[in-house]
C-alpha positions in Angstrom: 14.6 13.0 7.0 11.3 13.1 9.1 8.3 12.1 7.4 5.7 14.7 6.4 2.0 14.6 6.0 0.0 17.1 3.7 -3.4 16.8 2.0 -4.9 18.9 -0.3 -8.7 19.9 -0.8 -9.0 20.3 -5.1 -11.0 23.0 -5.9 -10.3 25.9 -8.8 -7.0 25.8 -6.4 -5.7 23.5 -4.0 -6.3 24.0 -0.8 -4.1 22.3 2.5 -6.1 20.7 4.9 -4.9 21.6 8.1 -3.8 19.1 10.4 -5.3 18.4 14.3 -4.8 16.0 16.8 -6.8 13.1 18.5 -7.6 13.5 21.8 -5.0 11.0 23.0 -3.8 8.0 21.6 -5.4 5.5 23.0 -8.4 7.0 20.9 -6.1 5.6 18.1 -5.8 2.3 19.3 -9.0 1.9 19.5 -9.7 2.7 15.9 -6.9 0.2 15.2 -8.7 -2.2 17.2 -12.2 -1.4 15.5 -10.2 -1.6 12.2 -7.3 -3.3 12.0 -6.6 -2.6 8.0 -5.9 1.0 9.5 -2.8 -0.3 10.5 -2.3 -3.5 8.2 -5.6 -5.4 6.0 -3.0 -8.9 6.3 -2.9 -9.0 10.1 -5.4 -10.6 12.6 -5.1 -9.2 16.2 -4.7 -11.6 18.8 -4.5 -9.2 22.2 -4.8 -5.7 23.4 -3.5 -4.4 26.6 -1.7 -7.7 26.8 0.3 -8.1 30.0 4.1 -9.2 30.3 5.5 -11.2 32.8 7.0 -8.1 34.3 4.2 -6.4 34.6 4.1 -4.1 31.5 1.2 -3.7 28.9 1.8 -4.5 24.9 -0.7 -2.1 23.2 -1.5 -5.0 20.6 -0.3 -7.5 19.2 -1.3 -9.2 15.7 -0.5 -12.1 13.9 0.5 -12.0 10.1 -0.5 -14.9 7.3 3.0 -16.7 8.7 2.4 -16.7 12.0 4.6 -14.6 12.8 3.8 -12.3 16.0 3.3 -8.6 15.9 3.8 -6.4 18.4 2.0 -3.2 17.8 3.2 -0.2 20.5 1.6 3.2 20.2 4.1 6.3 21.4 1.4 7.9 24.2 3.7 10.3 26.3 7.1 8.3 25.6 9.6 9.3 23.6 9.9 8.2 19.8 13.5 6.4 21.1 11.4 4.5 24.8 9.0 3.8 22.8 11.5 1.6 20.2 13.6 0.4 23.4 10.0 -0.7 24.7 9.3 -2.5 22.1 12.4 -4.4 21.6 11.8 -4.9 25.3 8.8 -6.7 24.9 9.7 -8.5 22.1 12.4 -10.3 24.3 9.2 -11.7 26.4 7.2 -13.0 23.3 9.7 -14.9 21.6 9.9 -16.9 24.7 6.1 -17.7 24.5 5.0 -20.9 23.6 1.9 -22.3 21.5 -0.3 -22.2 24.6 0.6 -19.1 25.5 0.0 -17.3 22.4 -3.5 -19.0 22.1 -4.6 -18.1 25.9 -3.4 -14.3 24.9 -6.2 -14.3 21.8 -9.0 -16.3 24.2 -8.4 -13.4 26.9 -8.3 -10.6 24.0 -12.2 -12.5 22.2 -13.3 -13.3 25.8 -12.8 -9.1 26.9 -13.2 -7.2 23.6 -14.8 -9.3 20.4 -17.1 -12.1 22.4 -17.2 -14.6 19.5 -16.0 -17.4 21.1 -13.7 -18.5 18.4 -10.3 -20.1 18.8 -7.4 -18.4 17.4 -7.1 -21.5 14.8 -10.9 -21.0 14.0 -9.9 -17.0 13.7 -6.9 -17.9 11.6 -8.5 -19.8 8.8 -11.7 -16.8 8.6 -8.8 -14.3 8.0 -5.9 -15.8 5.8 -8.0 -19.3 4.0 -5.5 -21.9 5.5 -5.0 -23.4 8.6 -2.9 -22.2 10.7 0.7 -24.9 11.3 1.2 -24.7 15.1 4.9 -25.4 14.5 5.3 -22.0 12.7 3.7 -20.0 15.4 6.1 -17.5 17.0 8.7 -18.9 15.2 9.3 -15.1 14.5 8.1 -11.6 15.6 7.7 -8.1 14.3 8.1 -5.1 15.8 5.8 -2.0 15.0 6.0 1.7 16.7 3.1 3.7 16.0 3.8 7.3 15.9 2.8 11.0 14.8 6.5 12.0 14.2 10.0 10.9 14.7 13.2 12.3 15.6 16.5 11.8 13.6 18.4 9.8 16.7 15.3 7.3 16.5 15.1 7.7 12.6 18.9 6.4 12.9 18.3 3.5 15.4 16.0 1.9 13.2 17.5 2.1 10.2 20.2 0.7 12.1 18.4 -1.9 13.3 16.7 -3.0 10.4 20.2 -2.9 8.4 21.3 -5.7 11.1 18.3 -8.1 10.1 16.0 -6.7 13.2 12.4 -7.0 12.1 11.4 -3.1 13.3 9.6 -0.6 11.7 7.5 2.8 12.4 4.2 3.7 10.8 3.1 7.2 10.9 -0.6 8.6 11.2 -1.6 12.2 11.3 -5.3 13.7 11.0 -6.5 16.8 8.8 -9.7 18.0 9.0 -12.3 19.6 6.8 -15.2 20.9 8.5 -16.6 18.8 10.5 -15.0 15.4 8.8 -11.5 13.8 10.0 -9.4 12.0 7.7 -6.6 9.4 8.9 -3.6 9.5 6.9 -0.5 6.8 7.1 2.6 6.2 5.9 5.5 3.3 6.8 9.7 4.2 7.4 10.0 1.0 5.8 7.9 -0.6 3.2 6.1 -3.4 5.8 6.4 -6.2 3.1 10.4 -5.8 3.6 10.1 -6.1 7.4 7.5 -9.2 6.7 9.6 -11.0 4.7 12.8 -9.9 6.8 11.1 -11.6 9.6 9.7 -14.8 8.6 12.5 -15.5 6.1 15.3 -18.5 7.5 18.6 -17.1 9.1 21.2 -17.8 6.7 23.2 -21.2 8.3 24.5 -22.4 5.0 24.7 -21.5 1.9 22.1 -21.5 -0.6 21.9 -24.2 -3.0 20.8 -22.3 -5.7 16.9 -23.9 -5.7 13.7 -22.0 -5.2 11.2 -22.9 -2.8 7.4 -22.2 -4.0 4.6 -21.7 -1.9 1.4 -21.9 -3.4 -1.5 -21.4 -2.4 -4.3 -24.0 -3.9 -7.6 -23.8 -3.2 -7.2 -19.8 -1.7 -8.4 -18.3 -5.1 -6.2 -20.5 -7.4 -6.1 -24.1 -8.5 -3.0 -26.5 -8.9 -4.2 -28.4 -11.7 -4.6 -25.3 -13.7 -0.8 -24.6 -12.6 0.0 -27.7 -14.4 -2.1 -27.3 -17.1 -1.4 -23.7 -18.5 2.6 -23.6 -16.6 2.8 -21.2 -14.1 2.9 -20.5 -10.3 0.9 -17.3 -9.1 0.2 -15.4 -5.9 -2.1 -12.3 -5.0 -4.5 -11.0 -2.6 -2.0 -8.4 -1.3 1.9 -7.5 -1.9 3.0 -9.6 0.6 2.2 -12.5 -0.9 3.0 -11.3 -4.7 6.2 -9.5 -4.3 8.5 -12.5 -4.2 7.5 -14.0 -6.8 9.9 -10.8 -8.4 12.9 -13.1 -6.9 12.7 -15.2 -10.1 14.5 -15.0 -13.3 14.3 -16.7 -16.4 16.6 -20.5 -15.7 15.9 -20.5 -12.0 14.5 -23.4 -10.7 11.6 -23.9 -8.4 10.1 -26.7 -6.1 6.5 -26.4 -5.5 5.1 -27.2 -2.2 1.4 -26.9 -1.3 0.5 -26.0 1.5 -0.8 -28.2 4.2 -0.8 -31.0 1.2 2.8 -31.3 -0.1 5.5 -30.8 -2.4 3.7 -31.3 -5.9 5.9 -30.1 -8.9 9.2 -28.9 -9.9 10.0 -26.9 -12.7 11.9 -23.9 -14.3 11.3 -20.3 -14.9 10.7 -19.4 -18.2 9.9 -15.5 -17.7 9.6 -12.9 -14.8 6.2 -12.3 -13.0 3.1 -10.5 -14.3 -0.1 -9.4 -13.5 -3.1 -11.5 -14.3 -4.3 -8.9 -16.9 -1.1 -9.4 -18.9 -1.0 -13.0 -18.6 -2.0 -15.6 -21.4 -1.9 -18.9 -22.0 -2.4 -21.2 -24.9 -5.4 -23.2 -25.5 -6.9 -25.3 -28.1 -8.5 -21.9 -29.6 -5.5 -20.0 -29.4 -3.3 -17.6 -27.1 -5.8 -16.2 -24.7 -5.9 -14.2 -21.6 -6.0 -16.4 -18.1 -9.4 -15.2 -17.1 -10.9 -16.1 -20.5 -9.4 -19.6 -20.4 -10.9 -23.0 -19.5 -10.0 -22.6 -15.2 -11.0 -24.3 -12.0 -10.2 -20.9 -10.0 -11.3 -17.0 -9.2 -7.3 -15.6 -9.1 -9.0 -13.0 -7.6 -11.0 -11.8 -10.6 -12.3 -8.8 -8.3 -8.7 -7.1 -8.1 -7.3 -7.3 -11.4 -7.1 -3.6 -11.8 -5.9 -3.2 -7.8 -1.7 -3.2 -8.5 -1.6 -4.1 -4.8 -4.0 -7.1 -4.5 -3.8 -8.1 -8.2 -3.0 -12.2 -8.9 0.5 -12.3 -10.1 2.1 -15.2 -12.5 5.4 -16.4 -13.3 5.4 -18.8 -16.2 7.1 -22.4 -15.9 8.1 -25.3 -17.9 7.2 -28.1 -15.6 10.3 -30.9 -15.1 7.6 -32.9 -13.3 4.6 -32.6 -11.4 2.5 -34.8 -9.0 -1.3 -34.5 -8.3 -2.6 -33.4 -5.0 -3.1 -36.8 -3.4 -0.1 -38.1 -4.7 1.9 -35.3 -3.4 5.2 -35.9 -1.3 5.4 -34.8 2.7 7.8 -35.9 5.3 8.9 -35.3 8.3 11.8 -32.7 8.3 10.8 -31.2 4.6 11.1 -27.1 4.4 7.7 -25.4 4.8 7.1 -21.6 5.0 4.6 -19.4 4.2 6.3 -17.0 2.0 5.5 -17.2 -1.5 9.2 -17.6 -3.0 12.0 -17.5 -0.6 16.0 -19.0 -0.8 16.2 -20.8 2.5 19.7 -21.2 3.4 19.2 -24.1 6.1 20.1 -27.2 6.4 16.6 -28.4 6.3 15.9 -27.1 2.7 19.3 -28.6 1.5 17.7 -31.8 3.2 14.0 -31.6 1.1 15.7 -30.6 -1.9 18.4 -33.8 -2.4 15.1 -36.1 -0.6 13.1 -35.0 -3.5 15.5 -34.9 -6.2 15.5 -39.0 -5.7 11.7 -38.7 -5.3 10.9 -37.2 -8.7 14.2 -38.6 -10.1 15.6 -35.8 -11.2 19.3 -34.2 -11.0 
């Protein structure tokens, strides 16, 4: 069913804005490019007008808090379906890209359009808080169609190809007006945190073990010690990073690594996530609310009423935990960015029996 935009003016009666048109769409791509949370608030861009090796031009590509790369075509004067075959297209060119090349693409897109003279890692820690792992660059891609409207045939290939574990997905704008004011409305075909996590989340080459893997996120608005203090794990600043935490269940069992630090605690799920305003802990004075409680960190304080960007926490009963300079990284361990995931490779079966003789557990 095509997607449909409507907004009402609320007076004594509601009153339908009517809807107008840009003058063309690259008018639209430049308001992406003068503010990219039009699009998406967790994506950097990295290039605009970028060229292929066969002489085409990606409208822009962005890079999400996994490092996994974005490529952002607008429909212009092609169909709904060339525009999806395009991008696909071009998405056969970037995965073939390697670190260099992906960096050289941002120093031509600062060096033309933003003149800051940053490199991309510089760019990457302003915009997501951590340092950006050069291994995980391009290890995956997304593909994003921007368009007005969309035709059933197209509306069925995507589906289709998002079914089939194909990281694509379409994001509608429309304009109304009122007056002499514009207003930009958008809406996705697929919620984007699906297609996120679709993307940067490990093919399956084995089965899954059964453990959790825990990303989390010290010193970006949280702290681990207070993790370890109080019993929890917790992730916010935007739905990507607080939706998986939904994965767990009450008996599952987690292994905590920290980012850019190392694996630091294991421990098992004693109930399912909530937001920071209906989390407590207890203290010596009692069962309290997080935010009132003796801690080292922000958990981002400001959005506690925001649904979207709100910290989120799972409560757990650590097995065992390690402190930060004691904690446990080796060559070959599982690392990704996503919050909770269920890697089904032969790398996390690896990390998991290596640091069950570590912290000599079973």
């Amino acid at each position: 069913m095509p997607i449909e935009h409507a907004i009402w003016k609320i007076n004594n009666n509601p009153i339908p804005l009517p809807d107008c048109c840009l003058g063309n769409e690259e008018e639209l791509e430049q308001l992406i490019f003068q503010n990219p949370s039009i699009i998406n608030d967790q994506w950097l861009l990295i290039g605009r007008q970028v060229q292929t090796s066969f002489n085409k031009y990606i409208d822009l590509l962005a890079l999400d808090a996994s490092a996994s790369v974005i490529i952002i075509e607008l429909k212009k004067n092609k169909t709904a379906r060339e525009t999806v075959a395009q991008a696909i297209d071009y998405a056969t060119w970037i995965k073939e890209l390697d670190t260099s090349s992906i960096v050289e693409i941002f120093k031509t897109f600062d060096s033309k359009y933003l003149k800051t003279a940053k490199t991309l890692d510089v760019a990457f820690s302003e915009k997501f808080g951590f340092r950006l792992n050069e291994e995980e660059l391009n290890n995956s891609h997304q593909m994003v169609v921007v368009a007005s409207q969309l035709d059933s045939s197209t509306e069925r290939i995507v589906k289709y190809l998002s079914s089939s574990d194909v990281p694509i997905n379409i994001v509608f704008f429309q304009i109304f007006k009122d007056g002499n004011s514009k207003y930009l409305s958008r809406a996705w075909f697929i919620d984007p945190v699906e297609t996120q996590e679709q993307a940067t989340t490990p093919k399956n080459t084995e089965p899954w073990n059964g453990e959790y893997y825990v990303s989390y996120g010290h010193n970006m608005g949280r702290d681990w010690s207070d993790a370890v203090k109080y019993g929890f794990i917790s992730a916010g600043g935007g739905r990507w990073y607080s939706k998986t935490l939904n994965k767990l269940q009450k008996g599952d069992r987690v292994w905590v690594n920290i980012p850019g630090v190392g694996y630091a605690g294991v421990g098992v799920v004693e109930d399912s996530a909530v937001s920071v305003n209906d989390f407590f802990v207890q203290t010596d004075k009692g069962k309290m609310p997080l935010l009132e409680a003796d801690i080292n960190a922000s958990y981002h304080k400001e959005f506690k009423d925001d649904e979207d960007k709100a910290e989120y926490f799972v409560k757990v009963r650590w097995i065992k935990t390690l402190p930060l300079n004691k904690a446990v990284s080796e060559v070959g361990f599982f690392g990704n960015q996503n919050t909770v995931c269920q890697p089904t490779t032969s790398k996390w079966n690896h990390t998991v029996e290596r640091l069950k003789k570590i912290f000599e557990i079973k």
